[in-house]
N, C-alpha and C positions, 0 to 999 in steps of 0.2 A: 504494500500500500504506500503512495506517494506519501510522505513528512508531510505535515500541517503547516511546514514553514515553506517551502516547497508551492503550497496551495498557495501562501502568500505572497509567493515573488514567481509566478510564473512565466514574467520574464522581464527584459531590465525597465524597470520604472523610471519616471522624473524624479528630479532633486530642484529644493526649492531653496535658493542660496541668497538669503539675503545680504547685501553687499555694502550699502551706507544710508545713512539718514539724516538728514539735514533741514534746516528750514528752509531752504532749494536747491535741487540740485539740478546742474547742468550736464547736457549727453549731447553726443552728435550721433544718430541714423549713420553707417556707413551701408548705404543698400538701400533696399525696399523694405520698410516693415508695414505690416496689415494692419488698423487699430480698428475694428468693427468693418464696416464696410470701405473705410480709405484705404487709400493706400499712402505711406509718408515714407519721408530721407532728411536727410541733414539736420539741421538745428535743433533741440528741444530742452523748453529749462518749464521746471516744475515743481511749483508751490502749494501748500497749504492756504484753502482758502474757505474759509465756514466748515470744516472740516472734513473737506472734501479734497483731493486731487486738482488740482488745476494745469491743464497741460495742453497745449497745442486748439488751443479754444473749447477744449474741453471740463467739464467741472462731475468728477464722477467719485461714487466712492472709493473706485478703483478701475484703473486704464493697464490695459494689456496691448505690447506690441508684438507682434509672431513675426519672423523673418519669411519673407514670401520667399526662398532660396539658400540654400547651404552657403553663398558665399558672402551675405549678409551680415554683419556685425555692429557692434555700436561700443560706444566710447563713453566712462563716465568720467569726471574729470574731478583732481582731485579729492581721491578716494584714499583712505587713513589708512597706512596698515602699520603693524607692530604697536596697538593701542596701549597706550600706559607702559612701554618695553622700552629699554633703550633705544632702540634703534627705530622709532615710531618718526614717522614723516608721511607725506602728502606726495602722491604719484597721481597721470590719470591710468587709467586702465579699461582695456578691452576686452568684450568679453561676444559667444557666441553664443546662440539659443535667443530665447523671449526674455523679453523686460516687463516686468509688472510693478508698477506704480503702485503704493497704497501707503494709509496715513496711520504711523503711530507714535501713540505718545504727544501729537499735535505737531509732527513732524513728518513728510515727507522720505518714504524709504522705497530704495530699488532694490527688486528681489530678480534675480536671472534665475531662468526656467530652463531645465536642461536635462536630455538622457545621463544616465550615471556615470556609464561610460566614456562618454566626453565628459564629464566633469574631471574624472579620474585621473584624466592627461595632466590637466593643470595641475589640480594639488601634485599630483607627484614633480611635475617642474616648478613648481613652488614649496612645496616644503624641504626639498634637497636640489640640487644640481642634476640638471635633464643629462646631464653625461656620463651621470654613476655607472654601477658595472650592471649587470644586466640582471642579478643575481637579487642586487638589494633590489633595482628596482621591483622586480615581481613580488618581493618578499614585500615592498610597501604598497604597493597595490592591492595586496590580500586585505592587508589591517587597514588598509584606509577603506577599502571599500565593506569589509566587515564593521568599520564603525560607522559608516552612513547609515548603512541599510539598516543597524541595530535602531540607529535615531530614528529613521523614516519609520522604520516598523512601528515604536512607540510613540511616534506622532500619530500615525494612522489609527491605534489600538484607541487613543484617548483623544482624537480630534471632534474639535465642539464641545470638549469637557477640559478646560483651564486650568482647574481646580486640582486632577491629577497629575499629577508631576514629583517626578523623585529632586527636583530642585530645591535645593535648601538653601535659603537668603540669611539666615541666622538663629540662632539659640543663646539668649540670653538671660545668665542668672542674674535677678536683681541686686542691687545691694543692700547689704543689710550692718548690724554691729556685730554679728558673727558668721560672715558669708564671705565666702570669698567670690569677688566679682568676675565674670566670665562671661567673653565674647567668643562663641565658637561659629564660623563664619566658613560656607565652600560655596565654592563656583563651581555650576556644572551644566552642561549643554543644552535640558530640555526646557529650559528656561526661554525657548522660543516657540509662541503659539502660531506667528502668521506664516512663518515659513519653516523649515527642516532644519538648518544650518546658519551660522554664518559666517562670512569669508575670513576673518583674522584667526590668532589664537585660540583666541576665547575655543573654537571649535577646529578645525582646520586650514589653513593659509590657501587659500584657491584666490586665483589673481588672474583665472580668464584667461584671453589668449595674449595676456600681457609678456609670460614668461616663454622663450622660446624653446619648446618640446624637439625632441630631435627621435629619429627612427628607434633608437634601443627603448623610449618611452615606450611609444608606440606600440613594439614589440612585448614589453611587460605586459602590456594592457593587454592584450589580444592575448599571448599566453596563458593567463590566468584570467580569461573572460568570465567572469560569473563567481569567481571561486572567491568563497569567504571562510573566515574560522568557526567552528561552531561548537556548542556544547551540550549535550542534552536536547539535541535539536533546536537549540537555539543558536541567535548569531550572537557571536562574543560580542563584547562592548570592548573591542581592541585599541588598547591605551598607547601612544607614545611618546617618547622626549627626546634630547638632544642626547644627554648623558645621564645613565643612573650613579656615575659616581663610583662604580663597582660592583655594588650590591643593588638587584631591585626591589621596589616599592610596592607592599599588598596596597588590594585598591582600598581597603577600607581606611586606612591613615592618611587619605585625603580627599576622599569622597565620602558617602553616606557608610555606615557601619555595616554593608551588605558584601560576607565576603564572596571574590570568585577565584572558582577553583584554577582558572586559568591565568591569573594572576598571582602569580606567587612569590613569593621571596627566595631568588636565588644567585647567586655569583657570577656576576657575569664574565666565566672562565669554564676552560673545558671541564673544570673539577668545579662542579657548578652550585652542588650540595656542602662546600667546605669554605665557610666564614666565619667570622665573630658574630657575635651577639650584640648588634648595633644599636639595640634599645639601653643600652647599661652604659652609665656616662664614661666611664674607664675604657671600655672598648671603642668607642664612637670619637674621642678624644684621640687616642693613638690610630686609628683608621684614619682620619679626618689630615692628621698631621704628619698620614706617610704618603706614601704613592704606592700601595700596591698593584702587583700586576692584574690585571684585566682587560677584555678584548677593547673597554671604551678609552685606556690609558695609551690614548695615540699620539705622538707628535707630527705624525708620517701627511707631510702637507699635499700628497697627491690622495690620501682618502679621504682627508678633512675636507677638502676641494668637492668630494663626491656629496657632501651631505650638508654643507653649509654655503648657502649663497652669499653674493658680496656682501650685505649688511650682517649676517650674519657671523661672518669672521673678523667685523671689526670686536668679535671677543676671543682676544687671544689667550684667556685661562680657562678650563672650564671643567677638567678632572679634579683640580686642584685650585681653588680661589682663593684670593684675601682683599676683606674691606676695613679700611679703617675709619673712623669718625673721633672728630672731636666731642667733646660732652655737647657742644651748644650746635653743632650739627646733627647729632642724635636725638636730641632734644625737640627740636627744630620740626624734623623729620617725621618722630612719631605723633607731634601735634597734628600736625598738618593732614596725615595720610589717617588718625583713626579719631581726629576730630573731639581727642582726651588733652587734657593739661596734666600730665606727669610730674611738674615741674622738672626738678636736675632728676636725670635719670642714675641711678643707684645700682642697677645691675641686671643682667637680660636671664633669667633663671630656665634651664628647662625643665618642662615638667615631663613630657611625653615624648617618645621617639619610636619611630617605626623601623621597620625592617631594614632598611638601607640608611639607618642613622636621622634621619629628615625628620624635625620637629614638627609633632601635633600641635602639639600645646606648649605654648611659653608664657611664662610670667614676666611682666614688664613692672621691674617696681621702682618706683618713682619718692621722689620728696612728698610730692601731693597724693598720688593715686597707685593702687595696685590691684596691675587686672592679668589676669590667664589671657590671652588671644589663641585662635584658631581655625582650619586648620594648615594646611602647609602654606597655602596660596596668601591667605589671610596675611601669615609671616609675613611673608617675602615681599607685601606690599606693603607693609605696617614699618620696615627697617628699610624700605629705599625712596628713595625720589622715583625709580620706574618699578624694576624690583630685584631682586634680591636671582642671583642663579638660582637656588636651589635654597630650601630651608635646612640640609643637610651640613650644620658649621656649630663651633664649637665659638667659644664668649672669651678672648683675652679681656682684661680689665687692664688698664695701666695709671700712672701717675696719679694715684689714689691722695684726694688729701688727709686732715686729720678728720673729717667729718665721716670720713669713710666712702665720699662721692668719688669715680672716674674723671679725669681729665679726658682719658682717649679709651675706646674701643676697638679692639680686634678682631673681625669675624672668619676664622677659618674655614672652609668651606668646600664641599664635594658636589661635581654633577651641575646638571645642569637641566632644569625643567622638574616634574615632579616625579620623575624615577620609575613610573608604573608602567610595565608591558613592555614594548620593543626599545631598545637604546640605540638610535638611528648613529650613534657614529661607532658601538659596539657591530652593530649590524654589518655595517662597511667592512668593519674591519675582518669579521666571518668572511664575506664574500669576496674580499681579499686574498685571505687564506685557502680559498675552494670551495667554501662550503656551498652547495645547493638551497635554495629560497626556504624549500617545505623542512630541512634542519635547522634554519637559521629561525623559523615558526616555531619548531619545536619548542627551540633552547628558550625562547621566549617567551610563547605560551604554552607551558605545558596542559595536557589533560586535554589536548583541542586536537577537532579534528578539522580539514580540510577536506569544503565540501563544495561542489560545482552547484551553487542555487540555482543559475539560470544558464543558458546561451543565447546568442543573439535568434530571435524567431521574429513571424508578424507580429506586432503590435498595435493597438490603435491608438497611442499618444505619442508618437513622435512628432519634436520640435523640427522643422524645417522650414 
């Protein structure tokens, strides 16, 4: 009997990619696009008006452009990517499939409509280098496309019901004279009701046909048409980052307390079951402050090249970090990013650490105020101006005066991103080595199997 999941994907679906939202945003028609019965090209800028869409003389709740023609395109102009990251800047970007206009939050937002498959091109030439070896690429094809469809599936499951959603905005204790104060705080994906995805971080970097895709993409793609990870017949919610650091990250220490079995804590080295115990400060301390070997411990600048694009190599540390702050830049910092007045800051305690050392929970304790924050994401924005590599780092104190306050802090630091599922420059470096796509899966999901949900067949929604 065909899998119930199988029933659901019986062949490749649209993806609904929201891309930016502004109080106007400006696009150029490259082509013909249909909007009802027109036909339109070039120019179009589109505003909130009574709260409604305003665009091209039109005033609708929502306006859809279809490309009458594969060689059709449009331009939005721009468009923010790396939000709140260091490397966050203004590009325009181009993108293929349908534009749909629609109003949220009293803002004007473009959502590109598109086969999955052509979406798949971009992210993978957007979250690594379209010239990697052929090996990762397909091995990122599987996860990226098993995280779409886990999304779209769960949009679809609870569309028209808002209300369900594994998105958690915060959990806070209040304070009290014998409570100790607590913000536990995650970011997580489905925290989008009008479309599937969207293009930055936050969910997956797709940037359209901004990024130039080359034949070996291509070739991933079509190798691995359809194929996702799956678990119990389900499609995995396949996590990933730049660098675990060493060791990976169970999902529950930065997402909701739901564990999965293909997400697990393990080394990322052939001897993959043999590390420290990273939640105990003594070991997380001496890991933090070595370099041990692992496949993500690369310097080697022709596979960094495969998995980091130009902005993204403007970080040249990232197995092994160090931040420093003054008190009155620390200070400064965590006012501003959690909207508390600590005063002089006293000392960054941790409370909670996961599997690859990355704090849950940290206490911030201040002159004025002391509160637990959480969880990993939470950190890493709470102790940076954009944020922090990884919450995986251990607290120098220095130039203490008599009061017992810090002049300077030192943060040591492992990884890069939140450590959970594939380590994209651990990955490189497998495929590197030789290793084939469906081991380079294994090593990283365990407990998953690799399953062909669809091939290309008739369809009746395709974008054209």
């Amino acid at each position: 009997m065909e899998s119930t999941l199988k029933q659901r994907f019986p062949h490749e679906p649209l993806v609904r990619v929201g891309i930016m939202s502004r109080d106007e945003i400006n696009a150029v028609l490259m082509g013909a696009y249909r909007c009802g019965e027109a036909i339109v090209t070039g120019e179009l800028k589109a505003t909130v008006v009574d709260g409604k869409v305003s665009a091209m003389g039109l005033l609708e709740d929502e306006i859809e452009l279809t490309p009458c023609g594969p060689e059709s395109s449009f331009e939005l102009k721009d468009v923010m990517i790396g939000v709140e990251f260091h490397w966050q800047r203004l590009e325009n970007q181009r993108f293929a499939g349908a534009l749909r206009l629609i109003v949220e939050n009293g803002k004007v937002t473009a959502v590109n409509v598109l086969p999955v498959e052509q979406y798949l091109r971009s992210v993978i030439s957007s979250e690594m280098s379209a010239t990697s070896s052929l090996e990762l690429l397909k091995a990122h094809a599987v996860i990226s496309r098993s995280w779409l469809l886990a999304q779209i599936d769960h949009s679809a499951s609870h569309r028209g019901d808002t209300a369900i959603q594994r998105y958690s905005d915060t959990a806070t204790k209040p304070v009290s004279d014998n409570a100790q104060e607590e913000i536990i705080k995650w970011w997580d994906h489905e925290d989008h009701t009008r479309f599937d995805v969207c293009a930055d971080d936050h969910c997956q970097r797709y940037q359209g046909i901004t990024r130039q895709t080359t034949d070996a993409v291509n070739q991933a793609i079509e190798a691995t048409l359809g194929e996702i990870l799956t678990y119990d017949d389900e499609i995995c919610d396949a996590r990933f980052s730049k660098c675990c650091g060493g060791v990976m990250e169970r999902f529950e220490h930065c997402w909701d307390d739901t564990p999965h079995p293909y997400l697990q804590a393990l080394a990322d080295h052939e001897d993959e079951h043999h590390f420290p115990n990273l939640t105990q400060e003594v070991a997380a301390e001496e890991w933090m402050l070595g370099k041990p070997a692992a496949h993500c411990n690369t310097n080697d600048a022709a596979i960094l090249r495969q998995v980091l694009n130009n902005y993204d190599q403007e970080t040249a540390d990232f197995y092994r970090w160090r931040v420093e702050y003054t008190q009155d830049e620390l200070a400064d910092i965590i006012r501003d990013r959690t909207g508390i007045d600590f005063g002089r800051i006293v000392d960054l305690v941790p409370v909670e650490r996961g599997t690859s050392g990355r704090l849950s929970k940290l206490t911030i304790q201040g002159t004025k105020r002391e509160v637990t924050i959480g969880k990993e994401l939470m950190i890493r924005r709470s102790l940076s101006r954009s944020h922090l590599y990884s919450s995986a780092f251990v607290v120098e104190r220095a130039d203490i005066d008599a009061e017992g306050v810090p002049g300077r802090f030192i943060l040591h630091g492992a990884g890069w991103g939140h450590g959970v599922g594939l380590c994209q420059i651990g990955a490189a470096v497998m495929a590197a080595k030789g290793y084939p796509y469906d081991a380079i899966l294994s090593h990283y999901f365990p407990n998953s199997d690799l399953t062909q949900l669809y091939s290309y067949a008739p369809r009746n929604n395709v974008i054209t």
